[in-house]
N, C-alpha and C positions, 0 to 999 in steps of 0.2 A: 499583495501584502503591503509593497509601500502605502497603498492607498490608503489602507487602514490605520498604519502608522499614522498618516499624514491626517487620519482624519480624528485619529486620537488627541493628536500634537495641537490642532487647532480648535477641537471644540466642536466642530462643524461637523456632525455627523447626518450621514445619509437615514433615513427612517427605518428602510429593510435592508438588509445584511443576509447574500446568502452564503453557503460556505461550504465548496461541495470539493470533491475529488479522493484519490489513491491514498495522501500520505495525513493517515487521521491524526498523527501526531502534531503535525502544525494547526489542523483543522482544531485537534482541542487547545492550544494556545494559544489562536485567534480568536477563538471563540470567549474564553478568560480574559484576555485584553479588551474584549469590547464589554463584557458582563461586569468586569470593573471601572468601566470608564462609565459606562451608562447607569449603575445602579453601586448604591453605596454597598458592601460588603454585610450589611445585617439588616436589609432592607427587605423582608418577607413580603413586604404588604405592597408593595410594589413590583416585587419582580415574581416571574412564577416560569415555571420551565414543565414542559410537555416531551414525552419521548416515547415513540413505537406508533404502529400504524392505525390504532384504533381512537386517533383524537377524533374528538367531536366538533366542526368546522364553526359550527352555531355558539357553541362556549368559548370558544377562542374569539370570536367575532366580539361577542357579549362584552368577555373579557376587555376585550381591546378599548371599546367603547368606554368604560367605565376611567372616571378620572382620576388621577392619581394622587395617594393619599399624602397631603403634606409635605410633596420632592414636586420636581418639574417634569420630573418624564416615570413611565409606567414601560416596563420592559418586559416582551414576552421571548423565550426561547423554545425553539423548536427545533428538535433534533432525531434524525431516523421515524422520521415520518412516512417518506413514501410518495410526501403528497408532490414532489415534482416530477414523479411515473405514474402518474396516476388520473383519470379528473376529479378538481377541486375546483368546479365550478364557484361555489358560493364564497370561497375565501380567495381565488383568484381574482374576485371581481371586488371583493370589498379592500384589497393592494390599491387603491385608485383613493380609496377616500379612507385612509386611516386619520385619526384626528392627532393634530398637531405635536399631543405630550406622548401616543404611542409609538414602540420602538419593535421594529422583529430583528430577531437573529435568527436564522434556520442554519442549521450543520446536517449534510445528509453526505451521506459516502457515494449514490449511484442519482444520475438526474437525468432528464428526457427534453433538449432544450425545445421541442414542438410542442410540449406542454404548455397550456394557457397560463397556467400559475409562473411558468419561468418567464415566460414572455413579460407577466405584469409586473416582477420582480426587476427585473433587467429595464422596464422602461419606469418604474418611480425608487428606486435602490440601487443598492450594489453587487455583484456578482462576482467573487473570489474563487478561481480554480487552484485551488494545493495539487500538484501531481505531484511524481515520486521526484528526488531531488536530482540534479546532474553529480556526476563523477567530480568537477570543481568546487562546486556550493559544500555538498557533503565532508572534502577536503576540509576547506578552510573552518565548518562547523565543528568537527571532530580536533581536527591541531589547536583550536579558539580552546576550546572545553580544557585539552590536554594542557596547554600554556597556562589559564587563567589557574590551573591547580598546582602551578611553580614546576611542571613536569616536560619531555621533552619525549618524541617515540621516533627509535630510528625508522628508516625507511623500509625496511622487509616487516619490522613488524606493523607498522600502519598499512600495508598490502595483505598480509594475513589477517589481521582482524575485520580488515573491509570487505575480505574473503569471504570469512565465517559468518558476519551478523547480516550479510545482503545489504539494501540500498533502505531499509524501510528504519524511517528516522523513531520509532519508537524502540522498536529491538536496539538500536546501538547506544541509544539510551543509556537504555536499562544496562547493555553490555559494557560500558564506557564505563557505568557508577562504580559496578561489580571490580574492572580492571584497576580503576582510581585508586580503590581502597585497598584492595589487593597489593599493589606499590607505593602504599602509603608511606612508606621510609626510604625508598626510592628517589630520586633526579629523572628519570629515563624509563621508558619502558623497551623490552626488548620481545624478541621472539618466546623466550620459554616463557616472559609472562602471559605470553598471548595464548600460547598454547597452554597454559596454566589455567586458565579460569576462564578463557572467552568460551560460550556454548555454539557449536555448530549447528548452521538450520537443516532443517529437512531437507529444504531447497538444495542447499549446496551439496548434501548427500547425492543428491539424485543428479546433480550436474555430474559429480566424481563419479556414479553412477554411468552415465553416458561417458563419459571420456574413457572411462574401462570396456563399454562394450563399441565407443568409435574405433578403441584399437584392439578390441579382440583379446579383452584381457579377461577371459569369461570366469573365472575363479573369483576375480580381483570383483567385477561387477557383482558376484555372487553373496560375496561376503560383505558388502557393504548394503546387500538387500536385507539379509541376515540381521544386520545391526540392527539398523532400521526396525525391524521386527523384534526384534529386543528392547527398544526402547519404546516399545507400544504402539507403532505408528499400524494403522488399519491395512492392509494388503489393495484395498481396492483405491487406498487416495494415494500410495505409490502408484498404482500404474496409472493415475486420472495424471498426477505430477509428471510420470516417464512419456507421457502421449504429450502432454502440453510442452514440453521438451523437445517433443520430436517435431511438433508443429513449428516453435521457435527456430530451431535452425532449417528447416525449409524456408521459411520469411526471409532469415538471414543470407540462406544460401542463391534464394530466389532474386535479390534486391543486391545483396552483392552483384551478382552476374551483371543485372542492369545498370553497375555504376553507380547506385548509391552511397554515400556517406554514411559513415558511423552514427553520426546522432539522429539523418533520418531513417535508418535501421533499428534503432536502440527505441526508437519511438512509437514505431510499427512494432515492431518486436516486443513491447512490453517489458524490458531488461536498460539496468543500465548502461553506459555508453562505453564504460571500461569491459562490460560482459562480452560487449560484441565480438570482438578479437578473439575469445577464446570461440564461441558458437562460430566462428568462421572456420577456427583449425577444427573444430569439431565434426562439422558439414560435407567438410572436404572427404570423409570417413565413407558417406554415403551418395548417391547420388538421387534427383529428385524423385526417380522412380521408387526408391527403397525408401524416402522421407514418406513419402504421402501413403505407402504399402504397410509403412507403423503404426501410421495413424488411424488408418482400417482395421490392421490387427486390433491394435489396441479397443477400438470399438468390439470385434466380436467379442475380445478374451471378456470383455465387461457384462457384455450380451448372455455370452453361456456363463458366468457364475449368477446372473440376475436368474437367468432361469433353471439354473440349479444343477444346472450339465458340466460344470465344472467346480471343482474346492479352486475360491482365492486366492490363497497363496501360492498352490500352485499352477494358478493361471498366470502370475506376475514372474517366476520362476520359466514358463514355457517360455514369455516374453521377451523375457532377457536372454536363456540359452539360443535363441531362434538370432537375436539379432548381433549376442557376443561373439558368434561361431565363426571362426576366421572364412575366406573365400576359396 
């Protein structure tokens, strides 16, 4: 990200720009800071933007070729294309010889760095990975936001709200605006604001989920499946969420045992670095035999409602009483 900054500040911009990773929300505000920096804000005729997998490599090429109308530079964007999983022989190879006034930006969420196309990206451009923020960065982003609005948020409630919205910088967003205005005549935000108006995710159901059936609280597990299904969630991407759960703290409980560190747990693991600590008290609930025996279940329960041998919901139901059941 500094690079971009740095290469905004000075003028001196690299020709291709890619822009890949987890957290799209900086991905699309990088992507804005170079689409302004590179093309005036009503400049049609110059800039043009492509998205989904069926661009056609030959128009884009064409396109690139063609010199730009009355500006210095011709900018193309490309976004959720595909084409860095993919082969893209003929626009991989033309990364070598773009002419001078053309600019790429690509934004893609998934990349394959043994792809030709990355390869050619990476040796005449630049190459930005966004992944999900740390437990620190995210800190100072959220208190920055909270400050610049003359506000202040004690410490339990900046713990529950970081609870609620997860690590993923576009939900806290949104959650933060929502809180903002909320305490609009406010100094401080406290706990009942948080629980006032912050929306809890899926995600964190289904961790409160697991912590009710790490301790056997099969009611408590019950009823928060129940919610869940009250507020429309599909029966079978709960238990896809409660298996990926159960995988999580095997990682954790695995890579503990061997002495790892929190951030390289949290990294492997897919979760934040503050998550960890809880997936460790979690872990402890089960041992490795019964983690990797969930993760089976969970595969059949998926198996037989695919083949019709079981109703959904109550196959996520079996799941949970089978594993909330004390010893």
């Amino acid at each position: 990200m500094k690079t971009i900054d740095n290469d905004i500040k000075t003028g001196q911009f690299k020709q291709i720009y890619l822009l890949y990773g987890e957290e799209q929300y900086l991905i699309r505000q990088y992507r804005d800071k170079l689409k302004h920096a590179l093309a005036a804000d009503d400049d049609t005729m110059n800039f043009s933007a492509f998205s989904g997998s069926d661009i056609n490599q030959k128009e884009i090429i064409d396109l690139a070729e063609t010199l730009p109308f009355f500006a210095d530079r011709r900018l193309i964007l490309i976004e959720d294309s595909g084409l860095f999983k993919k082969s893209a022989e003929e626009l991989a190879d033309y990364m070598s010889f773009i002419p001078e006034t053309t600019y790429f930006v690509f934004a893609e969420k998934e990349i394959d760095k043994k792809t030709k196309m990355y390869k050619q990206v990476k040796k005449n451009g630049s190459i930005v990975e966004f992944p999900r923020q740390n437990e620190t960065t995210l800190s100072r982003w959220i208190e920055g936001r909270i400050r610049r609005n003359g506000k202040n948020i004690t410490r339990d409630a900046y713990a529950l709200f970081i609870r609620k919205t997860g690590d993923d910088m576009e939900n806290i967003d949104k959650e933060l605006e929502k809180l903002l205005c909320y305490t609009l005549e406010k100094d401080y935000i406290d706990i009942s604001d948080v629980n006032a108006i912050t929306t809890e995710q899926t995600e964190n159901k289904i961790f409160d989920m697991i912590d009710a059936v790490a301790l056997h609280q099969q009611k408590k597990a019950l009823d928060l499946y129940y919610d869940l299904l009250a507020l429309k969630e599909a029966p079978m991407r709960i238990l896809f969420l409660l298996s990926s759960q159960f995988q999580r703290l095997m990682i954790v409980k695995s890579m503990t045992n061997q002495g790892f560190g929190n951030k390289e747990i949290a990294s492997k693991a897919g979760c934040p670095e503050w998550a960890v600590r809880k997936y460790q008290s979690q872990s402890r609930a089960f041992s490795m035999d019964q983690l990797k025996q969930a993760i089976r279940d969970g595969v059949e329960y998926e198996t037989s409602v695919k083949t019709g041998h079981m109703n959904d919901q109550m196959a996520v139901e079996l799941f949970l009483v089978q594993y909330s059941a004390g010893k």
